[in-house]
N, CA, C and O atoms as a DFTB+ gen file, in Angstrom:
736 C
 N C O
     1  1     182.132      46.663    -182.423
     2  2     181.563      45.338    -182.516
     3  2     180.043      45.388    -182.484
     4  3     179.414      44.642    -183.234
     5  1     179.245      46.448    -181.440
     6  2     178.254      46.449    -181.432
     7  2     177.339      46.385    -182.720
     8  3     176.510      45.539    -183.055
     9  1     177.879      47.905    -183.519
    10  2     177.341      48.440    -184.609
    11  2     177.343      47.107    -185.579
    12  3     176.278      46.698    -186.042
    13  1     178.666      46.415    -185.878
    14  2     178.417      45.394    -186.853
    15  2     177.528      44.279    -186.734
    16  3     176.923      43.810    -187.698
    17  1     177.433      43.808    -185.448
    18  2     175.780      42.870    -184.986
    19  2     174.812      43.837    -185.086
    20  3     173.665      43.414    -184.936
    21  1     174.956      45.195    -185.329
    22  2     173.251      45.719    -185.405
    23  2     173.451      45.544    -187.176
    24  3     172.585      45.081    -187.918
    25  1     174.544      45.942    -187.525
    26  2     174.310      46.093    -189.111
    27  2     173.483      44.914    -189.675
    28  3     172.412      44.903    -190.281
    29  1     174.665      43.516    -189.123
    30  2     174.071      42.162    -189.866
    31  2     172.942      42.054    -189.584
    32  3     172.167      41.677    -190.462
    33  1     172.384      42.388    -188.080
    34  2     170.737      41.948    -188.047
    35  2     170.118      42.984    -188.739
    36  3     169.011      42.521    -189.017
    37  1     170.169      43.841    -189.073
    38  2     169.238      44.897    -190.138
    39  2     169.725      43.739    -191.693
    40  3     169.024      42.965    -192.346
    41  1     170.757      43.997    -191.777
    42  2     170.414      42.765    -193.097
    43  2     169.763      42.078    -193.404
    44  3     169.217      41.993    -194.503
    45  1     169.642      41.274    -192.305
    46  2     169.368      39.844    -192.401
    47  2     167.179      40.075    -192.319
    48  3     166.266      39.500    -192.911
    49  1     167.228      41.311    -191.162
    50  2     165.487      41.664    -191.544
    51  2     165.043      42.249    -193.186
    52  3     163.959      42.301    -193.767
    53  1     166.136      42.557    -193.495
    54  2     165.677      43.255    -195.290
    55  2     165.984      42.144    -195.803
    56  3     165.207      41.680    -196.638
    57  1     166.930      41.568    -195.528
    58  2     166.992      40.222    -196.852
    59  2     165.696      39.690    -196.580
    60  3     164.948      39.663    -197.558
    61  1     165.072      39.105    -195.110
    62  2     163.735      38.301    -194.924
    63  2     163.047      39.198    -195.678
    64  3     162.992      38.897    -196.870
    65  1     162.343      40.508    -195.263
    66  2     161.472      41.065    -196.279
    67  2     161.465      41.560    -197.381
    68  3     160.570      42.332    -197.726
    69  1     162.626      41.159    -198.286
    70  2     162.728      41.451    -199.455
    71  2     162.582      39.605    -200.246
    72  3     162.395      39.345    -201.435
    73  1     162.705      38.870    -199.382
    74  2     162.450      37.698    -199.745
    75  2     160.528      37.205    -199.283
    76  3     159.757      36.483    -199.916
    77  1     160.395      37.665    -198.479
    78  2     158.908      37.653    -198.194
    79  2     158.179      38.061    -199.485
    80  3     157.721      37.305    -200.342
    81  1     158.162      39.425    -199.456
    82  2     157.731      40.202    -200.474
    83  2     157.535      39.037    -201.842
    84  3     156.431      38.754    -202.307
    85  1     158.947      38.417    -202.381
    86  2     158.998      38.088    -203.356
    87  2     158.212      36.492    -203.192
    88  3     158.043      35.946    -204.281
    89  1     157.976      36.109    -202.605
    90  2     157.766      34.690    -202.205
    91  2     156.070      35.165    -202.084
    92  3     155.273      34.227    -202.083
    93  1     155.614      36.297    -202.003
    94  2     154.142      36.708    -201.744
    95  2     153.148      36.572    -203.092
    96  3     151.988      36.238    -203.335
    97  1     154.642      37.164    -203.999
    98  2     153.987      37.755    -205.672
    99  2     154.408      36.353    -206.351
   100  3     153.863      36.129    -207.432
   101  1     155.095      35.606    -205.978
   102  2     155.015      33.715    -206.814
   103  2     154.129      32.946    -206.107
   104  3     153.894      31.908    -206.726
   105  1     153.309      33.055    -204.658
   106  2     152.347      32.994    -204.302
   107  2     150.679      33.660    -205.289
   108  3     149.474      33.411    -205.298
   109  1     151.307      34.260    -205.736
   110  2     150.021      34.887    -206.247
   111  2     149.699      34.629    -207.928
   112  3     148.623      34.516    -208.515
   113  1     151.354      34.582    -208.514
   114  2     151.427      34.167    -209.459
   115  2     150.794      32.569    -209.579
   116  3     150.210      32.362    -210.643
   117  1     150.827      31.766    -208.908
   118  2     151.066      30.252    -209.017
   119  2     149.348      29.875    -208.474
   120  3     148.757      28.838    -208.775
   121  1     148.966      30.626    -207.904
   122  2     147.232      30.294    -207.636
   123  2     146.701      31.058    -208.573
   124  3     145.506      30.779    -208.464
   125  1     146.817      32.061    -209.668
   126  2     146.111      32.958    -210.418
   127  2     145.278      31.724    -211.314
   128  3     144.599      32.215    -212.215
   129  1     145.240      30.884    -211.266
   130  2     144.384      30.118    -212.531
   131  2     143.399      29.512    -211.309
   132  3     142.230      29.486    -211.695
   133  1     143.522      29.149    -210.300
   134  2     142.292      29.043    -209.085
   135  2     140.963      29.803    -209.344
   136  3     141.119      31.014    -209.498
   137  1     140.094      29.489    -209.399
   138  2     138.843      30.267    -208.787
   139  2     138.856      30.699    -207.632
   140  3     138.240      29.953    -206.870
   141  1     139.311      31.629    -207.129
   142  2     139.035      31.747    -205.476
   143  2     137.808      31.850    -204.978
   144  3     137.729      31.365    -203.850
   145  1     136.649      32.375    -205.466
   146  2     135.617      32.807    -205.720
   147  2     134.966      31.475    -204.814
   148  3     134.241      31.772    -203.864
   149  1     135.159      30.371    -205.033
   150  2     134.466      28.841    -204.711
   151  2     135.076      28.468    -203.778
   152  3     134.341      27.888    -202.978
   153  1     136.299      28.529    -203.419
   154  2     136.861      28.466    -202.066
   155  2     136.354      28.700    -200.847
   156  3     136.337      29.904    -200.591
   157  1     135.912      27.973    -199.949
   158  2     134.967      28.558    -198.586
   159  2     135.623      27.219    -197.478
   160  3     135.782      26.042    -197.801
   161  1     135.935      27.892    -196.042
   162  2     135.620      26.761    -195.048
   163  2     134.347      26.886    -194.478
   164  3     133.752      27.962    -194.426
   165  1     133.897      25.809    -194.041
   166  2     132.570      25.521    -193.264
   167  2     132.237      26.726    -192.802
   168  3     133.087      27.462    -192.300
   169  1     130.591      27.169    -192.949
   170  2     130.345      27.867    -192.161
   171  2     130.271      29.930    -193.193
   172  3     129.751      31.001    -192.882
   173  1     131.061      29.477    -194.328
   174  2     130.574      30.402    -195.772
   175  2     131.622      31.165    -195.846
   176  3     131.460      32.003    -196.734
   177  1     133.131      31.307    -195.051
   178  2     133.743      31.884    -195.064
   179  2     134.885      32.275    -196.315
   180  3     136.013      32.454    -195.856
   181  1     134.782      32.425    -197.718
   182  2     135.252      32.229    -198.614
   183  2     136.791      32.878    -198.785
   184  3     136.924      34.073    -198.519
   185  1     138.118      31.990    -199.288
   186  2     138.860      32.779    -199.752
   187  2     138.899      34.370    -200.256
   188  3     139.621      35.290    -199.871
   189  1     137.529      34.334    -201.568
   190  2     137.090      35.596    -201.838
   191  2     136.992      37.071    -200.945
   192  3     136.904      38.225    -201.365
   193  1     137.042      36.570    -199.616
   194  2     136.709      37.501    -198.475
   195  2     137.455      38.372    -198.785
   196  3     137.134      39.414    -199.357
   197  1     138.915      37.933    -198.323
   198  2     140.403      38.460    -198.445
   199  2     140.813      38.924    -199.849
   200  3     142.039      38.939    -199.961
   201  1     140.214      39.274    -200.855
   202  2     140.587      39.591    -202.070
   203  2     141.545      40.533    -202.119
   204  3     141.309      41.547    -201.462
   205  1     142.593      40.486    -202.730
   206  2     143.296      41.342    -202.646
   207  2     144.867      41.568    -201.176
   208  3     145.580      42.571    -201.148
   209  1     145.010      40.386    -200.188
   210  2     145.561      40.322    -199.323
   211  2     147.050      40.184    -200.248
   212  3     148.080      40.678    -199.789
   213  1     147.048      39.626    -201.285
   214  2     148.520      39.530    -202.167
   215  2     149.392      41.028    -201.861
   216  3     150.573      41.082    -201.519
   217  1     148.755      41.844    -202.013
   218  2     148.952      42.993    -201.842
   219  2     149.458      43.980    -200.499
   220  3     150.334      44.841    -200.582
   221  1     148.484      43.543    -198.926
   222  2     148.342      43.923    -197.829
   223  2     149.878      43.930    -197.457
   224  3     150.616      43.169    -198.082
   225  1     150.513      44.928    -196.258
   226  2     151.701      45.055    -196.272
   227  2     151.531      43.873    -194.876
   228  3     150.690      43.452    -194.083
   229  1     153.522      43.663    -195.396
   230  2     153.655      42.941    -193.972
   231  2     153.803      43.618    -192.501
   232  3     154.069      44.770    -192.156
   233  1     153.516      42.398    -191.757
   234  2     152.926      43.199    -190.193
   235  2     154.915      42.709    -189.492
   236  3     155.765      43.396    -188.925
   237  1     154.892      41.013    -190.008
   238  2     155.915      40.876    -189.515
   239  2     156.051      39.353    -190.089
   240  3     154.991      38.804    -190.389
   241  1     157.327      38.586    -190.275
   242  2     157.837      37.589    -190.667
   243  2     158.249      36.824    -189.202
   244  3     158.742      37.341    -188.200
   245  1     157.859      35.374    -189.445
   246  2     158.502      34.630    -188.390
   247  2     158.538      33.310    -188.731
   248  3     157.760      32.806    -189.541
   249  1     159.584      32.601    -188.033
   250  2     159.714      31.216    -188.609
   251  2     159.864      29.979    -187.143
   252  3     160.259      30.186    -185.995
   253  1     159.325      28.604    -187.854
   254  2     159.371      27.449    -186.873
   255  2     160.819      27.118    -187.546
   256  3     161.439      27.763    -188.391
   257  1     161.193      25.744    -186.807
   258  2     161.853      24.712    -187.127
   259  2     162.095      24.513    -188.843
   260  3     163.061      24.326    -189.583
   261  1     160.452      24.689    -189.004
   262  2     159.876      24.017    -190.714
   263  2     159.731      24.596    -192.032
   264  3     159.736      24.093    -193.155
   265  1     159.543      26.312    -191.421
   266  2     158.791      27.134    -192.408
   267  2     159.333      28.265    -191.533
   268  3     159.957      28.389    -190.479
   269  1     158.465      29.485    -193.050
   270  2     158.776      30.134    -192.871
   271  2     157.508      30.955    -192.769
   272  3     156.608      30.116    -192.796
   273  1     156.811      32.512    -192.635
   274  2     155.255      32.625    -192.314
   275  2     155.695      33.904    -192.742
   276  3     156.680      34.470    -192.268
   277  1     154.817      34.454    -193.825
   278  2     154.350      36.238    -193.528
   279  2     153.316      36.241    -193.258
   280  3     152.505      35.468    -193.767
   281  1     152.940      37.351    -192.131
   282  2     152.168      37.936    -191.412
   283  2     151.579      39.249    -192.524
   284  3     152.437      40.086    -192.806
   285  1     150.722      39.370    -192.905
   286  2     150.227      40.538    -193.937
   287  2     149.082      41.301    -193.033
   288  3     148.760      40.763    -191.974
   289  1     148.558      42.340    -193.358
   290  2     147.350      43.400    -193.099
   291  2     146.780      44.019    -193.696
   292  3     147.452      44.539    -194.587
   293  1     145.392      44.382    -193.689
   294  2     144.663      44.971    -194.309
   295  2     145.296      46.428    -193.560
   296  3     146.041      46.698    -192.618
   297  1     144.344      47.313    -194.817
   298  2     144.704      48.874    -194.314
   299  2     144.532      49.045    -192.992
   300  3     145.477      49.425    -192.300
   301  1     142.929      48.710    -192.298
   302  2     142.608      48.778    -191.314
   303  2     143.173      48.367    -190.039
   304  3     142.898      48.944    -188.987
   305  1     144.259      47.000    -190.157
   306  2     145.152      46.358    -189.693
   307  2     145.961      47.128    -189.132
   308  3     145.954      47.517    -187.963
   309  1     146.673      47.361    -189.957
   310  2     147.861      48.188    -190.187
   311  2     147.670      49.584    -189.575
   312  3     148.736      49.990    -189.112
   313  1     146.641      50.459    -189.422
   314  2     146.299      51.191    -188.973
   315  2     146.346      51.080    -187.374
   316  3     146.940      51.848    -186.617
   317  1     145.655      50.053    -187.059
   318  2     145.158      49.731    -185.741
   319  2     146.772      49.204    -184.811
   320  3     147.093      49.186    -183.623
   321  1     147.556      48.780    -186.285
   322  2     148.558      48.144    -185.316
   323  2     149.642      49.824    -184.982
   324  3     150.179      50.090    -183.907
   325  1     149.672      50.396    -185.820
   326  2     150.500      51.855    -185.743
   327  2     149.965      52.878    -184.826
   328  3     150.613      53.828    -184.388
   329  1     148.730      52.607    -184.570
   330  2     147.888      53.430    -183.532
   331  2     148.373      52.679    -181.843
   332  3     148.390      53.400    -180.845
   333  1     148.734      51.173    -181.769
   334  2     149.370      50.222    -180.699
   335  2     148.383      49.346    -179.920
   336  3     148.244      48.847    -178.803
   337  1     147.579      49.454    -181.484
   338  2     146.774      48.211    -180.927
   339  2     147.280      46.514    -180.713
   340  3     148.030      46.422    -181.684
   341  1     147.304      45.687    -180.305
   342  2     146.829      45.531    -179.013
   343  2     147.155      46.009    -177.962
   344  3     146.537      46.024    -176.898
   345  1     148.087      46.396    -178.208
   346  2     149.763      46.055    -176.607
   347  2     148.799      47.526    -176.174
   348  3     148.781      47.143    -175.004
   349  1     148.361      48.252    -176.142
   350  2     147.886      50.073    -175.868
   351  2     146.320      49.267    -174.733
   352  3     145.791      49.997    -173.894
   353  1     145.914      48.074    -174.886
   354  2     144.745      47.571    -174.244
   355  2     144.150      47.711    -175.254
   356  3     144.351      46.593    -175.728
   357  1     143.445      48.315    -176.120
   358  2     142.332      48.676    -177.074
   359  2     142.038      47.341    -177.842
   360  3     142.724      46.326    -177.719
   361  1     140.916      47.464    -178.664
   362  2     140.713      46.485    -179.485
   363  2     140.708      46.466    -180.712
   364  3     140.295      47.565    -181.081
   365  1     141.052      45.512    -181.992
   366  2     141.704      45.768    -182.725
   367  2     139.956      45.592    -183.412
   368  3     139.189      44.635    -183.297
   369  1     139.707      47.249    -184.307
   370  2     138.269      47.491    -184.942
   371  2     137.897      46.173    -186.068
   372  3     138.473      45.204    -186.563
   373  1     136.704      46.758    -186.099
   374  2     135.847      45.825    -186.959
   375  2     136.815      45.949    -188.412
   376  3     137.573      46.911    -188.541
   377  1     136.702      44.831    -189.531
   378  2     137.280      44.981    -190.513
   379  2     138.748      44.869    -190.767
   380  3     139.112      44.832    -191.942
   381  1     139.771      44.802    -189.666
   382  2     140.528      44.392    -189.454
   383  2     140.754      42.734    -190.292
   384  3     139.871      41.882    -190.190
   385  1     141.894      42.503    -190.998
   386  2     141.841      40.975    -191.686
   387  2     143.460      40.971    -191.415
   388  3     143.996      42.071    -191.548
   389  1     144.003      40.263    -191.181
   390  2     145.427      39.404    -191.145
   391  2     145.601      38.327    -191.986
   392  3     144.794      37.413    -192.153
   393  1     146.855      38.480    -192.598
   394  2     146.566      36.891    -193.502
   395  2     147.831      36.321    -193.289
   396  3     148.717      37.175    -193.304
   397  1     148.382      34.711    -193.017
   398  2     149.585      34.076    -192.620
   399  2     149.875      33.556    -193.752
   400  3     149.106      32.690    -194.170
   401  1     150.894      33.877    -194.457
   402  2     151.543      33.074    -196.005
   403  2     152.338      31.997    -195.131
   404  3     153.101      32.457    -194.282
   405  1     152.237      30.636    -195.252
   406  2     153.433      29.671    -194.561
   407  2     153.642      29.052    -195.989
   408  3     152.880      28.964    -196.951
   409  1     155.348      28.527    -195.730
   410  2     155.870      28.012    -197.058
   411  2     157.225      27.239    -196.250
   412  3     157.739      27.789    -195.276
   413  1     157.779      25.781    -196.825
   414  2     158.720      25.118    -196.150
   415  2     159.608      26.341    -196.453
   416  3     159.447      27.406    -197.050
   417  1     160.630      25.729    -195.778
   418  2     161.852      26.632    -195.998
   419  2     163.358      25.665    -195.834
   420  3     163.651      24.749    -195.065
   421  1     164.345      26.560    -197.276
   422  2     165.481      25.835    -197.515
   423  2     166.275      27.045    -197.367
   424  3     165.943      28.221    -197.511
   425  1     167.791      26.337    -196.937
   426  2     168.707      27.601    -197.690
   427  2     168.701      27.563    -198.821
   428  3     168.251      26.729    -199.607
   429  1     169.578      29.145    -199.052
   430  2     170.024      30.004    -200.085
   431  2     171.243      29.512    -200.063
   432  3     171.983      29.725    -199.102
   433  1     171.635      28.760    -201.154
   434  2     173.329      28.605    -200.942
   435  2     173.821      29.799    -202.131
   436  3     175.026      29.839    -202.375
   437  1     173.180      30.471    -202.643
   438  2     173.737      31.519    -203.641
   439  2     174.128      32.752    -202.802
   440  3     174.898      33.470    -203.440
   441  1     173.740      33.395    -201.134
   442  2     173.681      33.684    -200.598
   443  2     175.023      33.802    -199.936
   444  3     175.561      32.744    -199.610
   445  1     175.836      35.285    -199.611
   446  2     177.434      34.714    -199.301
   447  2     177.004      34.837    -198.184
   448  3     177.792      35.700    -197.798
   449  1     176.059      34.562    -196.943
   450  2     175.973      34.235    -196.184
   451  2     174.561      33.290    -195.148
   452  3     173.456      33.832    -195.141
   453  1     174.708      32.164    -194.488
   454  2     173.428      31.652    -194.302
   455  2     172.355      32.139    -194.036
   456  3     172.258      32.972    -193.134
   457  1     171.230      31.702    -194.809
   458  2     169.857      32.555    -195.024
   459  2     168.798      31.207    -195.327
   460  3     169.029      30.394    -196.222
   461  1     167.847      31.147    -194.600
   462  2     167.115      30.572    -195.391
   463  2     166.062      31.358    -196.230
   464  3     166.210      32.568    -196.400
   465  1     164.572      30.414    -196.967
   466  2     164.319      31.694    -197.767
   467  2     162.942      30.534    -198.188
   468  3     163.137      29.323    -198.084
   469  1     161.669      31.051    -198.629
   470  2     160.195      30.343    -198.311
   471  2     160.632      28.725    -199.918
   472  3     161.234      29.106    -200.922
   473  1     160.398      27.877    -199.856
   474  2     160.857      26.970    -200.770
   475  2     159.039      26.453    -201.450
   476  3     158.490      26.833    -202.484
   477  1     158.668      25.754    -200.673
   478  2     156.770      25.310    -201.170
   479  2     155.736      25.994    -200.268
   480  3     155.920      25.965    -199.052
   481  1     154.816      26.519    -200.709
   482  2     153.858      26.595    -199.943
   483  2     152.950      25.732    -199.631
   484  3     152.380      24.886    -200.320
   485  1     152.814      26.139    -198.031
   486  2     152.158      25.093    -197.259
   487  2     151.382      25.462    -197.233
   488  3     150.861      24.927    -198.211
   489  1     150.065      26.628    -196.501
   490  2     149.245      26.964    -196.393
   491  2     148.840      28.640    -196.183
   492  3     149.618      29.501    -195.772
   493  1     147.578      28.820    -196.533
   494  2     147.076      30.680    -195.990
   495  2     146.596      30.799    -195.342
   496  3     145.940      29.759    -195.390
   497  1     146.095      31.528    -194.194
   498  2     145.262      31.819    -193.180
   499  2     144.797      32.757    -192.487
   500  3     145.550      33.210    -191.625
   501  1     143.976      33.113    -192.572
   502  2     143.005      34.406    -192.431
   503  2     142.599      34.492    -191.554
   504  3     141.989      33.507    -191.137
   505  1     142.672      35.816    -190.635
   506  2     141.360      36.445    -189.447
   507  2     141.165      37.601    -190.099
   508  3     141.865      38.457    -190.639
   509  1     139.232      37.255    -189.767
   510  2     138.561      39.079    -190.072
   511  2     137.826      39.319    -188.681
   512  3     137.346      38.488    -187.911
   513  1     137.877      40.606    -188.598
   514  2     137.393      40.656    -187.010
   515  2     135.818      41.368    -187.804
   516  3     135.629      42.015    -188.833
   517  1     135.022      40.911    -186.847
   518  2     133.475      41.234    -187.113
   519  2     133.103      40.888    -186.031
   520  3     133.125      39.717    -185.651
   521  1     132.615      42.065    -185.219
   522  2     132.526      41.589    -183.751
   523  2     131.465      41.400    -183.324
   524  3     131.455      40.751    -182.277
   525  1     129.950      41.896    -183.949
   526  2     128.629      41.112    -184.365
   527  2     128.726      39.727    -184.977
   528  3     128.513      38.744    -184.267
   529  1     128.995      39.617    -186.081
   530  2     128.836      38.684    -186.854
   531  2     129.540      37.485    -186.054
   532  3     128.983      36.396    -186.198
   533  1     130.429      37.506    -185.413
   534  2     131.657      36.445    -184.629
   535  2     131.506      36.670    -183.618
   536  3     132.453      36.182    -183.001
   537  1     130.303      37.550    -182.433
   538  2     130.663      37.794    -181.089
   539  2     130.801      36.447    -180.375
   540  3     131.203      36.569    -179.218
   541  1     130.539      35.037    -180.825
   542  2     130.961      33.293    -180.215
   543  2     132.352      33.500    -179.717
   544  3     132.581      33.343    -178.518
   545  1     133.370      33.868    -180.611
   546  2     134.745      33.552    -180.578
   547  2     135.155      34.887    -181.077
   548  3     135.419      35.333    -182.194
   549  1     135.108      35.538    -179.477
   550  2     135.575      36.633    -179.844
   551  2     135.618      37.603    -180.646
   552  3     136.657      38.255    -180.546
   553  1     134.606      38.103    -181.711
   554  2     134.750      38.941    -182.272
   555  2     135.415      38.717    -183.754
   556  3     135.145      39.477    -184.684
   557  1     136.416      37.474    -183.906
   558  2     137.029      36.823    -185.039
   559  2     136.875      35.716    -185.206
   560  3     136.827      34.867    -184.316
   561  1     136.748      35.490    -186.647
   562  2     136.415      34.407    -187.349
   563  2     137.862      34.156    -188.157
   564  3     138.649      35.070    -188.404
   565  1     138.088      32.625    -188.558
   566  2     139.636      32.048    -188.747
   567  2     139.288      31.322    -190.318
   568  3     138.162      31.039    -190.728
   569  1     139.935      31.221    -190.679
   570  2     139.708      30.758    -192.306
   571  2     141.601      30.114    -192.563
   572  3     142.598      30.829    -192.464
   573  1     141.584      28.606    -192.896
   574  2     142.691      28.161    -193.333
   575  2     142.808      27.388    -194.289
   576  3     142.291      26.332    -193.925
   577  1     143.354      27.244    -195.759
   578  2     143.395      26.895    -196.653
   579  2     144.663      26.022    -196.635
   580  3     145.665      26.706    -196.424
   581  1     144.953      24.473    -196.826
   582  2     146.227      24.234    -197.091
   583  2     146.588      24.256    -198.775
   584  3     145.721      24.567    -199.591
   585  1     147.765      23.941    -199.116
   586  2     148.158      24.450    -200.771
   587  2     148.404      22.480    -200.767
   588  3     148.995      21.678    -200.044
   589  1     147.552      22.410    -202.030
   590  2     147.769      21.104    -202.610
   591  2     148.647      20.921    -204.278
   592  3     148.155      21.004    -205.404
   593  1     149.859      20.692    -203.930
   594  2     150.984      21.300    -204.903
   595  2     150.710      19.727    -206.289
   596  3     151.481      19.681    -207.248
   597  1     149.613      18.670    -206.143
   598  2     149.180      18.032    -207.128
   599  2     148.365      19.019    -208.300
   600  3     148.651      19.136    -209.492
   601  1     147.289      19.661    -207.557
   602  2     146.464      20.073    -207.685
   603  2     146.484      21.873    -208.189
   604  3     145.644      22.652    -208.637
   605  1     147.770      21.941    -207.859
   606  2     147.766      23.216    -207.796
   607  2     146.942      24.330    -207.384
   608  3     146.880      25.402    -207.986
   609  1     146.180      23.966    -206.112
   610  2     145.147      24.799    -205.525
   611  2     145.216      24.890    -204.256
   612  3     146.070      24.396    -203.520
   613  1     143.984      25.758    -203.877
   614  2     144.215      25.706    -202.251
   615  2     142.979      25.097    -201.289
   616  3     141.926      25.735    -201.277
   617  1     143.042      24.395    -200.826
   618  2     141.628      23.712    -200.482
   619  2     141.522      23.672    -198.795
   620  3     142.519      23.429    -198.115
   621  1     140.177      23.942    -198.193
   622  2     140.073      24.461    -197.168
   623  2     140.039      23.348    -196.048
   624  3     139.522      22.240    -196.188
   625  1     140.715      23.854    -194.836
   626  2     140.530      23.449    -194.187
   627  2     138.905      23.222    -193.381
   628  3     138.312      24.264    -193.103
   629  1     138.270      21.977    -193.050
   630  2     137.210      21.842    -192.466
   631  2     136.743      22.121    -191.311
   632  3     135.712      21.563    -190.934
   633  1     137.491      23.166    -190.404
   634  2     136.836      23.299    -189.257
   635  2     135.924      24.780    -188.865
   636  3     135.160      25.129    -187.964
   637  1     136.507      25.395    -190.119
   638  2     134.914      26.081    -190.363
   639  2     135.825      27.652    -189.353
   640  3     136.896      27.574    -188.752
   641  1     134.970      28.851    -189.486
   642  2     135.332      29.965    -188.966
   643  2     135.661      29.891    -187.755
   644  3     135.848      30.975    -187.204
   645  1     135.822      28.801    -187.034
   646  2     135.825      28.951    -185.295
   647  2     137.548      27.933    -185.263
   648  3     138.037      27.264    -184.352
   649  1     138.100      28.252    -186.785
   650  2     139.424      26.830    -186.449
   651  2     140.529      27.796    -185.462
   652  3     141.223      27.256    -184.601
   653  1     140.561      28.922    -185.664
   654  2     141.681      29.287    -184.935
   655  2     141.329      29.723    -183.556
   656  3     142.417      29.965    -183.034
   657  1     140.468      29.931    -182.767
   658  2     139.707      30.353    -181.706
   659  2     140.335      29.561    -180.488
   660  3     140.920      30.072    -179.533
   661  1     140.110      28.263    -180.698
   662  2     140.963      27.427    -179.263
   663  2     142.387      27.700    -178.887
   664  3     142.912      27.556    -177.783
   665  1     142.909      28.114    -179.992
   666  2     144.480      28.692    -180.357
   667  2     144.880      30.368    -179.721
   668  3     145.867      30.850    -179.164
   669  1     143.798      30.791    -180.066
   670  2     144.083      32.289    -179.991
   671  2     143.629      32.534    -178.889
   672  3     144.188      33.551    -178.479
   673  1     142.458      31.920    -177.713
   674  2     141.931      32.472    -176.655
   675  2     143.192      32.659    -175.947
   676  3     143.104      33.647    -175.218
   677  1     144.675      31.921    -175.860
   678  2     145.590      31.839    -175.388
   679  2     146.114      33.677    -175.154
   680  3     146.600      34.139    -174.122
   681  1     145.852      34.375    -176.337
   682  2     145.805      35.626    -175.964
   683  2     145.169      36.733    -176.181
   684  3     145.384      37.748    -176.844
   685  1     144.062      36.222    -175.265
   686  2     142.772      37.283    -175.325
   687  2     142.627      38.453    -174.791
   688  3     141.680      39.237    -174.839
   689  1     143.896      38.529    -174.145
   690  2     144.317      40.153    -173.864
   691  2     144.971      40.515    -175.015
   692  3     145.712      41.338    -174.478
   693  1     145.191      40.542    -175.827
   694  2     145.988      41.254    -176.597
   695  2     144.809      41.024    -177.798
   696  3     145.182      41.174    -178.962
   697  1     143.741      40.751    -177.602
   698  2     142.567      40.865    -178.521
   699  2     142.614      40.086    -179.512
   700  3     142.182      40.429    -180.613
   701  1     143.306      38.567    -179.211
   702  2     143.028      37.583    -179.611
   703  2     144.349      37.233    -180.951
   704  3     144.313      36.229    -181.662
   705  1     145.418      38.304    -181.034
   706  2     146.122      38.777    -182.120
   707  2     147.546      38.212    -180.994
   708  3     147.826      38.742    -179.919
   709  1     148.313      36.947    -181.666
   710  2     149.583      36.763    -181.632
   711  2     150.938      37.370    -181.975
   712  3     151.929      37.596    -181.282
   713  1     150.556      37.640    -183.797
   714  2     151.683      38.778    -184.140
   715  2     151.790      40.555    -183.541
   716  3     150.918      41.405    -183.364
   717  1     153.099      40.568    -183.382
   718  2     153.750      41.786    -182.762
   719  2     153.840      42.306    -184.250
   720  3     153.894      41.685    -185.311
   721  1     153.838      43.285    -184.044
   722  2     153.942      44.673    -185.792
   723  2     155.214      45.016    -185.105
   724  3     155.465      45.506    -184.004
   725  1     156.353      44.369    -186.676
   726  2     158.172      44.921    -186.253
   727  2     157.673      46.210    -186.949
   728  3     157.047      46.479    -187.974
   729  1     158.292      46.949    -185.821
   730  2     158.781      48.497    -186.153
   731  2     159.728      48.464    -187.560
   732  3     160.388      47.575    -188.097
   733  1     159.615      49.061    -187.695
   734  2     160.561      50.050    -188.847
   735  2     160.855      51.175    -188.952
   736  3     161.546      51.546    -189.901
């Protein structure tokens, strides 16, 4: 009995990241006519920063009530998180970027078993750690774009590099970083 609850939950993590994955590259497909380039929240922080995050592997998938979220990383990320940064005490280095894909979420009824799976995107959201440039708030600066599905674009949220900071001091031991990196 055991083995078959470990089987289904290994499923059910590859179906999420094989559905992440794919929900990343129609993400990328569906903003490609955007300028990202002009995209900035308050304060100069441009979409452009993150160039290339379409790409960054996932750290880890998690979902509310509403949605569904990939967690992505830069190389440096990803590095820092395999080395055991935060949970090790250390701090997660300069250059470090995280990016949050959120998208509602519906079931899969094609699916012979219940799954949900990312349906619209809601919004992106970025930390780069620069621990000069950001030493105010910790060392990271926050960048959030919501997706305007009239418009087909992504337009920034106004509270400028310091939006996620009141949020995250919550865990400033762990160097200001909420997502856990699922093993594999």
């Amino acid at each position: 009995m055991n083995n078959q609850k470990a089987e289904a939950t290994m499923k059910r993590h590859l179906v999420m990241s094989l559905v992440v994955v794919a929900s990343v590259f129609v993400v990328t497909v569906t903003l490609i006519s955007q300028d990202k380039s002009t995209v900035k929240v308050p304060n100069g922080l441009a979409l452009s920063a993150f160039k290339g995050y379409e790409g960054w592997q996932v750290i880890a998938p998690s979902e509310t009530d509403t949605g569904t979220k990939a967690i992505l990383g830069n190389p440096v990320m990803m590095k820092a998180l395999s080395d055991g940064i935060p949970e090790n005490g250390k701090t997660v280095p300069d250059g470090a970027m995280m990016a949050k894909i959120e998208w509602t979420k519906k079931p899969d009824a094609q699916s012979p078993y219940a799954v949900t799976v990312p349906d619209t995107l809601k919004s992106l959201s970025f930390m780069v750690k620069d621990s000069r440039r950001y030493a105010d708030t910790g060392g990271w600066a926050w960048a959030q774009f919501t997706y305007d599905a009239a418009s087909v674009s992504l337009k920034p949220v106004e509270t400028g590099v310091a939006c996620g900071y009141a949020c995250h001091t919550k865990v400033k031991a762990r160097d200001y970083v909420f997502t856990h990196y699922a093993k594999r």
